[in-house]
N, C-alpha and C positions, 0 to 999 in steps of 0.2 A: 751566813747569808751575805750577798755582795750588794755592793748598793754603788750608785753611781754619781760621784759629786764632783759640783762646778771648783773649779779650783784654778789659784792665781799663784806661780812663783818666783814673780817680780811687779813691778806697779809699769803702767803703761796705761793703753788703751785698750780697749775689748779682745784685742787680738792677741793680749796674754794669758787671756781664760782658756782653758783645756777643759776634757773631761777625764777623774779618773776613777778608777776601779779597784774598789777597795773591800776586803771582808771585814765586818763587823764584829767587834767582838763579842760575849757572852753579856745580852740586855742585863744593865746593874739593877739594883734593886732601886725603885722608885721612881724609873722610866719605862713608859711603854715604846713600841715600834712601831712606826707609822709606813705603810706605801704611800706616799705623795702624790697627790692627787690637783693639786695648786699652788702655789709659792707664790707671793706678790712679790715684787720688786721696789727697792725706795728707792733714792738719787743715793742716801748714804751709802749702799753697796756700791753703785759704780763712784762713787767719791774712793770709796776705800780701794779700790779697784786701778784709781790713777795713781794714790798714792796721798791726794787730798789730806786724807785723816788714815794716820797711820796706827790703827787703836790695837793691832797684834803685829806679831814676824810674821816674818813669811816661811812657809806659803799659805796663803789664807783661802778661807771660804766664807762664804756669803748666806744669808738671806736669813731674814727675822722669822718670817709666818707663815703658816701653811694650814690647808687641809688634807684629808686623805683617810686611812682607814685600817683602824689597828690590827696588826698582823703579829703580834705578840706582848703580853702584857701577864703580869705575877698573878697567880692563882686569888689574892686577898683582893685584889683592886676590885673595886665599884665598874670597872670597865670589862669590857670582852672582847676576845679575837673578832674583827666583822665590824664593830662600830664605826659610824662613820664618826670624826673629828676636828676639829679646829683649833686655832691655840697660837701661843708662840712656841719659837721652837727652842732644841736645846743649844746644840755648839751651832748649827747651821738649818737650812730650809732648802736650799736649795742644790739638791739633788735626789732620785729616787724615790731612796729607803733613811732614815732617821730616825732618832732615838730620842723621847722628847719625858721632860719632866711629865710624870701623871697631874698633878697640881696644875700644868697650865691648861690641862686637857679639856675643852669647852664642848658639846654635844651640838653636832651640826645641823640645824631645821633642813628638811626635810625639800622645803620649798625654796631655797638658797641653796643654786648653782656650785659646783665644784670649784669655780674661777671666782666666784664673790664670796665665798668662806675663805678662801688660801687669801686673800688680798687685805681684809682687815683688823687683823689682832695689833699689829704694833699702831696701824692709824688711830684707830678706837682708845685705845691704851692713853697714846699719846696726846689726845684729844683732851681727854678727861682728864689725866695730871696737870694741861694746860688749865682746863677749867676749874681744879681742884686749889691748885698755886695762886692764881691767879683772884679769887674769891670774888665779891661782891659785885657787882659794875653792872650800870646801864646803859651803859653804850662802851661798842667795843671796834676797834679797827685791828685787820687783819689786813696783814701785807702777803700775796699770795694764796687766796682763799678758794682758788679752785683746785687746785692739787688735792693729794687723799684728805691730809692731816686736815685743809683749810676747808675743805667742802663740811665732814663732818662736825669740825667745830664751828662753823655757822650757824648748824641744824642745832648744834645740843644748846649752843648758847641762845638760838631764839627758843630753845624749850626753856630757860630761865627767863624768859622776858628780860632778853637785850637786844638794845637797837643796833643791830650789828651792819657795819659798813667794812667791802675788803676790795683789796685792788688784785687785777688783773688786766690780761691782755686783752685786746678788743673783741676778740673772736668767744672770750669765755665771760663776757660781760651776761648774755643772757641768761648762761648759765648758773653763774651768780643769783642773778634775782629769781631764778626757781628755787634757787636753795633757800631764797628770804632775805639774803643779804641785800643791800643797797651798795650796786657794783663802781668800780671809778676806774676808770686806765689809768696804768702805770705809767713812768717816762715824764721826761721833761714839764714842767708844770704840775707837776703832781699837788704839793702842798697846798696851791692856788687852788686846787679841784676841789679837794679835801673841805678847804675852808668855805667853798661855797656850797656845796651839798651837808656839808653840819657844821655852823658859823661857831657852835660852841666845843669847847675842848671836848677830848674823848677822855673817858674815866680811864680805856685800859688798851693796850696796843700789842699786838704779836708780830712776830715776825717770822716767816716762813721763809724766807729766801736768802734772806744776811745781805744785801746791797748795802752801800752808802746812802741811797735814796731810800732805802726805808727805814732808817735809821735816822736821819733827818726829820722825815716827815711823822714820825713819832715823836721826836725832840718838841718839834714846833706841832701839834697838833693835839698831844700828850698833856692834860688838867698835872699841875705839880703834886708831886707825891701818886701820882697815879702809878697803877703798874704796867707796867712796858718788860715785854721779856722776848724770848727768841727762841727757836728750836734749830737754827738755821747751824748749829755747829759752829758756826767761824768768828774769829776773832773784829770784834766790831771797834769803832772810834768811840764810841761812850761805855762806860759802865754803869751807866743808868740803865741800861737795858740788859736783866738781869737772863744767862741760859737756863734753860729748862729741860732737864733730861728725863726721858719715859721714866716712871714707874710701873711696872709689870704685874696689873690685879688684874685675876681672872673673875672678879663681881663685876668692877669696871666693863669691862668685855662681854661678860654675859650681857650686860645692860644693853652694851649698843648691838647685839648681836640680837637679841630680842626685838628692838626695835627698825632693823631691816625686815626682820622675816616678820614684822607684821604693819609692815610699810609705813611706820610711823616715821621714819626716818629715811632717807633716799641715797644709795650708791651706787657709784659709777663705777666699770671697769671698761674701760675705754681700747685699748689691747690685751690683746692676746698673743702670745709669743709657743710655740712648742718648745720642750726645754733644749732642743737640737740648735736653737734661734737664740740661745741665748746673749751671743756676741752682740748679734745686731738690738736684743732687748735693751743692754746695759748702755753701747752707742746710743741709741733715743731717747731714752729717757735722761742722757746727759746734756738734751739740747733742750729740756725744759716743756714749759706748755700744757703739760698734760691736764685732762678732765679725768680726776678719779684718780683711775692706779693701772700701772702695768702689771702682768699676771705672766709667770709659767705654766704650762700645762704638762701636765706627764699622760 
């Protein structure tokens, strides 16, 4: 079987992504095969993409998560040809046909769109390691809290009763506070804003973006001994602000996937891309902003 994947054999801009055309080998044991049905897209693919985070050789492939619909899987599995599916995936997501751990395989509600299953396994994921690491806290600051990662950990952290405040741009302020956050513009005067909308220190601070401004405004804003950490990948001026890297549970995931499809929880996919589009996908989402998540479609 051929299957059709985004593929990079040098670091650049969008315009070193290709498509290629490859047979698959003989499905191993303990992976099933998916037709691709959605792939969300993170900033960390086109980070990796520029050359940002150089986490493999080249030539490299992309994408954490997906949905779609098993098109072959070992006679013993709990699963069957025809399912639909979600999950993270195995070496890649983003292309056609894929070969994905059965273990990460999540059963896709019925009432959750093709483009809102493919978009949240690693957000969710990562969500929840944040709030996992992170432990106890009544009030929390988020640097970047509309994007995927920041929208849902708003949601799950006011399901623990925290008083959660995150910054953003002007235009995604509103959308902040439907999430429950209490929103603050980023830029210039930040700390000053910070300190007037909650005079007293925050217990815990994230970091979604890696700036020097928000790395700052954790320092001075951050109760001592609090925890302050980062998802942001980049090498920051303090090492008090510890990084956080996804742990991959599929309980985790079923959680938050349960609580879309029964609207307890609210998500965005803001684009749509066909995966023909993908140059131009990886290009935008490198200019930041987004509400929610970008998505491929197959």
């Amino acid at each position: 079987m051929k299957s059709t994947i985004l593929v990079a054999h040098e670091y650049g801009s969008s315009d070193v992504l290709e498509f290629q055309q490859v047979e698959l080998p003989e499905l191993a044991t303990g992976m099933a095969r998916i037709q691709v049905k959605a792939a969300g897209i993170n900033p960390i693919d086109a980070r990796r993409m520029t050359g940002e985070f150089k986490h493999s050789a080249l030539p490299q492939t992309f994408g954490t998560e997906f949905s779609g619909v098993i098109i072959e899987v070992e006679e013993n599995s709990q699963w069957s040809i025809g399912d639909e599916v979600l999950g993270s995936g195995g070496a890649f997501t983003h292309a056609t046909v894929i070969d994905v751990p059965i273990a990460n395989l999540i059963k896709k509600p019925n009432n959750i769109s093709w483009a809102v299953a493919g978009s949240f396994a690693g957000v969710a994921q990562t969500a929840m390691t944040i709030l996992n690491e992170m432990g106890e806290a009544k009030s929390l600051l988020i640097h970047g809290g509309a994007g995927g990662v920041g929208s849902v950990t708003v949601q799950l952290a006011k399901e623990k009763g925290m008083d959660v405040y995150a910054t953003a741009s002007e235009k995604n302020q509103d959308y902040l506070r439907k999430l429950g956050a209490t929103p603050v513009v980023y830029g210039d005067g930040l700390i000053e804003r910070l300190k007037a909308v909650h005079p007293n220190l925050f217990d815990a601070s994230i970091d979604m973006v890696g700036s020097e401004e928000a790395t700052q405004a954790s320092l001075a804003t951050v109760k001592a001994g609090g925890f302050m950490g980062t998802i942001a990948g980049r090498k920051l001026s303090s090492a008090l602000i510890q990084p956080i890297w996804v742990k991959r549970n599929p309980e985790n995931l079923a959680y938050v996937v349960k609580g879309v499809a029964d609207q307890r929880l609210s998500w965005k996919v803001s684009r749509e891309y066909p995966f023909e589009q993908a140059a131009q996908a990886y290009t935008d989402i490198l200019q930041g902003h987004t509400q929610g998540k970008s998505v491929l479609i197959f």
